[in-house]
C-alpha positions as CSV (number, residue, x, y, z in Angstrom):
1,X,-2.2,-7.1,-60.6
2,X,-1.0,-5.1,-57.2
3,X,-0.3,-7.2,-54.4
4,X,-1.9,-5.9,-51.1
5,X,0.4,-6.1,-48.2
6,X,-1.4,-6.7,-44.8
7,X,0.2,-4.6,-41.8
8,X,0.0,-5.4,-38.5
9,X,-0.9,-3.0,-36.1
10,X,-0.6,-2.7,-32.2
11,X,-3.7,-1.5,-30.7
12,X,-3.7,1.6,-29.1
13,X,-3.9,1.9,-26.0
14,X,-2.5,0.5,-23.2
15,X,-0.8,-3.1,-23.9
16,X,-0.8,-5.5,-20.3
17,X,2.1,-4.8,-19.3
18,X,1.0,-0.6,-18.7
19,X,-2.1,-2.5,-17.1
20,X,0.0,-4.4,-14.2
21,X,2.0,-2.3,-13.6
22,X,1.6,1.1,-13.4
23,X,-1.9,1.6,-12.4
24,X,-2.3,5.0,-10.5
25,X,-1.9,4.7,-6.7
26,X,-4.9,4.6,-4.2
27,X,-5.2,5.8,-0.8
28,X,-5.6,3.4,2.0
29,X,-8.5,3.4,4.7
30,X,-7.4,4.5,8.5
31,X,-6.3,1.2,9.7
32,X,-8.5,2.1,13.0
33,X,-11.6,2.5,10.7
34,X,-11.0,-0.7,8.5
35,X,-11.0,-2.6,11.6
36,X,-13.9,-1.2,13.2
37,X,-15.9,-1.6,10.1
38,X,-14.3,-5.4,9.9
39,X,-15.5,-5.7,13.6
40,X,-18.7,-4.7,13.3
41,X,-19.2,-7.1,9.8
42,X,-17.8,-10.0,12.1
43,X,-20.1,-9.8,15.2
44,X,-22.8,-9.1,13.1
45,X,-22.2,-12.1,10.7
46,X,-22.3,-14.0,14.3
47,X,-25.3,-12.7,15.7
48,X,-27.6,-13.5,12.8
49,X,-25.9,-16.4,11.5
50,X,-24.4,-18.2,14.3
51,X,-20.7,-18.7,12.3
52,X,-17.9,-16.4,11.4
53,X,-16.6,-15.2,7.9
54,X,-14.3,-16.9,5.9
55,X,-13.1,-20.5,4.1
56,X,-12.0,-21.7,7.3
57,X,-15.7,-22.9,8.8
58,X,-16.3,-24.7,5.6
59,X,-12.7,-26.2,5.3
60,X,-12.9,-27.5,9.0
61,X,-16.6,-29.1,7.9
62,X,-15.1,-31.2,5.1
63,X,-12.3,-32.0,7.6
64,X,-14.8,-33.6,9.5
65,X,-17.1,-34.9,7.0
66,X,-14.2,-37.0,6.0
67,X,-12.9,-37.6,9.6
68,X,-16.2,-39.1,10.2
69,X,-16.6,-41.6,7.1
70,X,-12.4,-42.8,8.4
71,X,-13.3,-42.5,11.9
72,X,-16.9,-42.1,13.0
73,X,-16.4,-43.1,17.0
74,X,-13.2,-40.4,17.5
75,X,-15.6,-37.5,15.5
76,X,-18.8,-38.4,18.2
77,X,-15.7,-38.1,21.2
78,X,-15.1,-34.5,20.5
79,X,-17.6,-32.2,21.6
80,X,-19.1,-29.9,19.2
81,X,-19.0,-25.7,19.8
């Protein structure tokens, strides 16, 4: 009877560390272009929706939702934009 030795093998490839770490560099966009494109995706996002981009509308709505179940008189004080 032979005994049948199992070998372990690495993958070939590239292991995680390759992958983090040295990936191949990428050119930037003009800074002046990025922000113009950025501008244009804000106002727009304000003319046909009415609110901005971001986490920050939807953090400041839970804010108040919770403001108002604390304090409902101090959230009808402040006047709304």
């Amino acid at each position: 009877m032979t005994a049948v030795s199992e070998t372990v093998t690495k993958p070939k490839g590239r292991n995680w560390r390759a992958f983090l770490f040295e990936r191949p560099k990428k050119d930037y966009w003009h800074p002046y272009l990025g922000g113009l494109l950025l501008g244009l995706v804000l106002f727009s996002s304000f003319f046909l929706t009415g609110n901005g981009l971001g986490a920050s509308g939807g953090l400041n709505r839970l804010v108040v939702f919770v403001q108002d179940l604390i304090s409902p008189e101090h959230v009808d004080r402040i006047p709304t934009c």
